[in-house]
C-alpha positions in Angstrom: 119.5 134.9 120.9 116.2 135.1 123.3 113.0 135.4 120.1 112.1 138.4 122.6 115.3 140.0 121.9 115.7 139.0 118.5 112.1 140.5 117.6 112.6 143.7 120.1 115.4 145.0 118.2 114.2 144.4 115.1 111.3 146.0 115.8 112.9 148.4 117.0 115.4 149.5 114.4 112.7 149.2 111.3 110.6 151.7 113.9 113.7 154.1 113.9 114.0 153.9 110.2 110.5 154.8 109.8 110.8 157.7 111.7 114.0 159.1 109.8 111.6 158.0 106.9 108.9 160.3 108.4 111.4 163.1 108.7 112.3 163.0 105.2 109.2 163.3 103.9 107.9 166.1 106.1 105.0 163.9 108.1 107.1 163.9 111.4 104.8 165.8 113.5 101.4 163.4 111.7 100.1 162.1 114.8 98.6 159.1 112.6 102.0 158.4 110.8 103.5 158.0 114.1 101.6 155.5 115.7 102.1 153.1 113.0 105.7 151.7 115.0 102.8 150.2 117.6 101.8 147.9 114.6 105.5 147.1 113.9 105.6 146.1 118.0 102.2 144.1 117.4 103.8 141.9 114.9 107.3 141.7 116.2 105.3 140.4 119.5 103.1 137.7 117.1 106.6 136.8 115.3 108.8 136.9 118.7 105.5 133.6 120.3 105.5 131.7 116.2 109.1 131.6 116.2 109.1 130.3 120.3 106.6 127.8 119.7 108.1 126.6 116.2 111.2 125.8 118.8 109.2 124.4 121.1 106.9 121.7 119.1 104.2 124.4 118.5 104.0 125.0 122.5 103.8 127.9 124.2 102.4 128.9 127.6 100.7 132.5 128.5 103.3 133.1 131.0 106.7 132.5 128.8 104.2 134.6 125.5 103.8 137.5 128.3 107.9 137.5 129.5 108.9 137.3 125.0 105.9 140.3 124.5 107.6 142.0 127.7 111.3 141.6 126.7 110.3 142.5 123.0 108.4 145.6 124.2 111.0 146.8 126.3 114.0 146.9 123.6 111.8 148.3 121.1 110.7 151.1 123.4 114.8 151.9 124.1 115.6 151.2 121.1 113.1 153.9 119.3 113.0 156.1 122.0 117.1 156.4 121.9 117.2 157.4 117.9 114.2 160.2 118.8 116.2 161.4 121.7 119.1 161.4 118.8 116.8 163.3 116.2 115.4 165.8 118.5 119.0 166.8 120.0 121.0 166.7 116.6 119.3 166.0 113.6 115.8 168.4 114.0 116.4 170.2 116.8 113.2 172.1 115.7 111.1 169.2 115.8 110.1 169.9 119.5 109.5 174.2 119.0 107.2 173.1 116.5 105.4 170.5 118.5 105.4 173.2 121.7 104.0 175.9 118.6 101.0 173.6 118.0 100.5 172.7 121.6 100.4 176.7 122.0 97.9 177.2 119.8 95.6 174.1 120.6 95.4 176.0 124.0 95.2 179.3 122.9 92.0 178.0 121.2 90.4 176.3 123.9 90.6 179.9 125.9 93.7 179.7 127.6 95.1 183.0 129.3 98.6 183.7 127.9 99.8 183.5 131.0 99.1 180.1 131.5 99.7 178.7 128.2 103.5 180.4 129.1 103.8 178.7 132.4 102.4 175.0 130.7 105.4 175.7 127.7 107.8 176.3 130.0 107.5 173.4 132.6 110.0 170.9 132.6 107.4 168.0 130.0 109.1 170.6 127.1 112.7 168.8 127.5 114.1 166.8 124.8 115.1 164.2 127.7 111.1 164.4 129.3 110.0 163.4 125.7 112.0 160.5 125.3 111.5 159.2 128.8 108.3 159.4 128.7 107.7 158.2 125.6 109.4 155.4 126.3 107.6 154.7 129.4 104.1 155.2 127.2 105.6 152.2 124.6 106.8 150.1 127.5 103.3 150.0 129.1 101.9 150.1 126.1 103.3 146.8 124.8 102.8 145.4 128.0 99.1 145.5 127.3 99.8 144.4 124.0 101.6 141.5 125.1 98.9 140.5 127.6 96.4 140.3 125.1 98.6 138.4 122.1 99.8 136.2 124.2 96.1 135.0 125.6 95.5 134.4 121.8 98.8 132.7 120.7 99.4 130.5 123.5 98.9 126.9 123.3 98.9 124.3 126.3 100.6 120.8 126.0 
């Protein structure tokens, strides 16, 4: 199996476990607790170019680091994005009304009509399938630019 892949899932399943850990413990909607998965992508990404370049007599070049960040980046973003989809359709269905509650009153306190805090709430970025698409378009590109810049630093020339 491809590092890339190897380190993609399993970056992606420990990320999906924290979540449901998250869930658990009530810290779900803890914008702090949920940005911890991009550290788990960091070091699946570091892993993903040490174990490549342990197979490959400590070489490595910036473009094969950038395609193992990419592929790595990729899987963990379906992978992570497919068990929130899962959670916010079956397992806390209220996850999202709470999230669209807070949003509600974040505007309603920087002066927002009623009307048009209604109109934002209702627009189609308040779906269960926007969220997950999105946010796993924001991980994607996110480890992208993650993967740029680790593999500049892990890479090593013959």
């Amino acid at each position: 199996m491809s590092h890339g892949v190897r380190y993609g899932v399993l970056a992606g399943v420990i990320s999906s476990a924290y979540y449901f850990s998250l869930q658990i413990i009530g810290l779900m909607t803890n914008s702090v607790m949920q940005a911890l998965p991009l550290l788990i992508l960091v070091a699946a990404i570091v892993l993903a170019h040490l174990s490549y370049k342990k197979a490959n007599n400590g070489l490595m070049g910036y473009g094969k680091g950038m395609l193992l960040g990419v592929v790595a980046s990729f899987l963990f973003a379906v992978i992570t994005r497919i068990y929130l989809y899962i959670h916010l359709k079956f397992i806390d269905a209220e996850l999202l009304e709470h999230t669209m509650d807070q949003q509600a009153f974040a505007m309603e306190q920087a002066g927002y009509e009623p009307e048009m805090i209604e109109q934002a709430l209702a627009s189609p970025m308040f779906t269960i399938e926007f969220v997950a698409m999105a946010g796993m378009a924001f991980s994607f590109i996110i480890g992208v630019i993650l993967s740029l810049i680790i593999a500049a630093i892990t890479r090593k020339k013959a």
